[in-house]
Backbone bond lengths (Angstrom), bond angles and torsions (degrees), N, CA, C in turn:
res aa  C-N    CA-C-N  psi(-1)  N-CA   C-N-CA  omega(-1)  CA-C   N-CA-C  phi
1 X - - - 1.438 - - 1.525 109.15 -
2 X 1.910 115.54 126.70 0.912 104.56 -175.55 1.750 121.38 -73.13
3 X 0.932 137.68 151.64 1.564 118.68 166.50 1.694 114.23 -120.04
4 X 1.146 101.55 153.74 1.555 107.20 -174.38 1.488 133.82 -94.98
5 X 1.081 120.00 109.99 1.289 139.15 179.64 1.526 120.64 -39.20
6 X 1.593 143.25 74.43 1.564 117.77 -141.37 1.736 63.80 -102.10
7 X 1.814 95.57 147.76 1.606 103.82 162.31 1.422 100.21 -134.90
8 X 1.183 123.38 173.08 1.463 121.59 174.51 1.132 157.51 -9.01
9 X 1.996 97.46 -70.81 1.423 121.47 129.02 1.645 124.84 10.39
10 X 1.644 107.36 -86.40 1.487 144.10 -177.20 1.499 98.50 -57.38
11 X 1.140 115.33 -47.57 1.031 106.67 179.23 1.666 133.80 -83.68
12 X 0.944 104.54 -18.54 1.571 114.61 -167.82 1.519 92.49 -79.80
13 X 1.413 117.49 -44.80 1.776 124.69 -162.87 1.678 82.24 -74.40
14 X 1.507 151.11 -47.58 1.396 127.39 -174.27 1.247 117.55 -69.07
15 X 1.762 98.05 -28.03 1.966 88.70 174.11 1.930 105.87 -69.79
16 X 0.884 143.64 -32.19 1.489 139.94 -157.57 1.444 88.63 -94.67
17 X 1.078 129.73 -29.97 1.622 115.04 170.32 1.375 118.93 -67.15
18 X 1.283 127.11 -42.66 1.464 144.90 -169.02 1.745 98.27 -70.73
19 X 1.864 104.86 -44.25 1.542 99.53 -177.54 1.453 98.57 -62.63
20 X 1.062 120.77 -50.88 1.694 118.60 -163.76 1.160 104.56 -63.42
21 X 1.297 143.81 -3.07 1.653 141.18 -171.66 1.430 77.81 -97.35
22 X 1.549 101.61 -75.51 1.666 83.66 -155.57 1.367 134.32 -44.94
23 X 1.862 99.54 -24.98 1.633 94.44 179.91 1.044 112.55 -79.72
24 X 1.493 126.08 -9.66 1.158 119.94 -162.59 1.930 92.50 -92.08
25 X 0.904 130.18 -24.07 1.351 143.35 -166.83 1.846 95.57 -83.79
26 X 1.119 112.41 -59.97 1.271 108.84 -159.02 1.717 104.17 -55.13
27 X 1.184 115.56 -14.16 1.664 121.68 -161.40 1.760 95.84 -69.23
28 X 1.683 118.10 -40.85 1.439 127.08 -176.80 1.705 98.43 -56.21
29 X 1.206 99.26 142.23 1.286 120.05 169.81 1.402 117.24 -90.92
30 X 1.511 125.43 125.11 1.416 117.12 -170.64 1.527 107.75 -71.53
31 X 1.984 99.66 169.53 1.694 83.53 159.74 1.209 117.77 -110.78
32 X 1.684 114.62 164.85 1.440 115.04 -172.87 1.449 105.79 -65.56
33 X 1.314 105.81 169.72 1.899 107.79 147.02 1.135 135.84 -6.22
34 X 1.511 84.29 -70.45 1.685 97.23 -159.79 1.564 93.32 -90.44
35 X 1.061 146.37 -6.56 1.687 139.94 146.80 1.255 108.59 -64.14
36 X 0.794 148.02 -54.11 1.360 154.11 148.32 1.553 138.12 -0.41
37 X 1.572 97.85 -59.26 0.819 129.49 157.94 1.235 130.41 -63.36
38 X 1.497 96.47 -45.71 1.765 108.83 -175.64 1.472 100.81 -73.31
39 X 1.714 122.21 -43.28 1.620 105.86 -165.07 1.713 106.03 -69.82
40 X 1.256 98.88 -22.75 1.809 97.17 -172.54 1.550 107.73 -54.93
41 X 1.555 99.22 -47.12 1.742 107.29 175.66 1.350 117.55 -63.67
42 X 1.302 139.20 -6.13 1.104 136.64 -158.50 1.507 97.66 -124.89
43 X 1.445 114.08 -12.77 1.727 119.35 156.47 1.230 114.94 -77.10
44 X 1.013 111.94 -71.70 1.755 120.16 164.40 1.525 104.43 -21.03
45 X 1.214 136.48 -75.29 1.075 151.09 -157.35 1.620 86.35 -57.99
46 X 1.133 118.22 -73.21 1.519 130.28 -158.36 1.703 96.84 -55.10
47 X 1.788 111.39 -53.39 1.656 92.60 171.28 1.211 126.62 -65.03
48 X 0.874 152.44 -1.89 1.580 164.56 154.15 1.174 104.42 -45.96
49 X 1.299 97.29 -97.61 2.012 99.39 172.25 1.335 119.87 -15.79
50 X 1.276 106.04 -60.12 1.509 121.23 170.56 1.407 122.87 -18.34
51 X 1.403 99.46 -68.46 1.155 118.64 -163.31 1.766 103.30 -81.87
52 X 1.500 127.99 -46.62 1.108 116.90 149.77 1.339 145.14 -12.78
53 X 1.753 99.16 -56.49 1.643 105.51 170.79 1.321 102.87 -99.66
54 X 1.632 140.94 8.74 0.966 115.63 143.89 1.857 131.61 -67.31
55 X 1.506 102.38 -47.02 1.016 108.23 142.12 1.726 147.70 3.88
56 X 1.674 107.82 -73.98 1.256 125.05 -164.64 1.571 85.41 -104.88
57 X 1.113 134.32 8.04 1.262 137.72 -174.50 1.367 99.88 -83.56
58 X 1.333 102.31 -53.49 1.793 135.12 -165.71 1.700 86.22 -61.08
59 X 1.205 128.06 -82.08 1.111 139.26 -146.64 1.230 87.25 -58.00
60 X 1.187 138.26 -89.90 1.676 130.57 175.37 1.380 111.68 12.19
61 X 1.354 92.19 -90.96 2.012 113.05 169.78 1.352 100.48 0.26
62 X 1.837 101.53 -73.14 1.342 100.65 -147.88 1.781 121.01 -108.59
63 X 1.325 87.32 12.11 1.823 100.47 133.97 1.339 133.77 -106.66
64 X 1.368 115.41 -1.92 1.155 109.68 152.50 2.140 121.68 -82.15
65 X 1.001 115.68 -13.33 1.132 131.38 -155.27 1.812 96.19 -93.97
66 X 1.510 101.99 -50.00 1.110 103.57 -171.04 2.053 101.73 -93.38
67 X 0.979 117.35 3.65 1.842 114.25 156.08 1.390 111.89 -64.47
């Protein structure tokens, strides 16, 4: 197994990447709570449906399959 040699180099270019994420990251504004809250519910909600018309999707299928 080969193993890897990290020397300076390698390292210096992941630290200036990581700074630039973070600054570039820190600029986003978090969301509150209550956004938070709300998008989780509005996934939920959205997988539901989902799965519903996946669902009646299925059943279709397999009355059409079996006509």
């Amino acid at each position: 197994m080969r193993q890897l040699k990290i020397t300076k180099q390698i390292t210096d270019r992941n630290d200036a990447a990581l700074g630039l994420y973070l600054q570039e990251i820190s600029k986003i504004k978090l969301l509150t709570t209550e956004e938070e809250v709300e998008l989780a519910r509005r996934i939920k909600e959205q997988s539901i449906e989902k799965l519903k018309i996946r669902q009646h999707s299925n059943k279709l299928l397999k009355e059409y399959v079996s006509y």
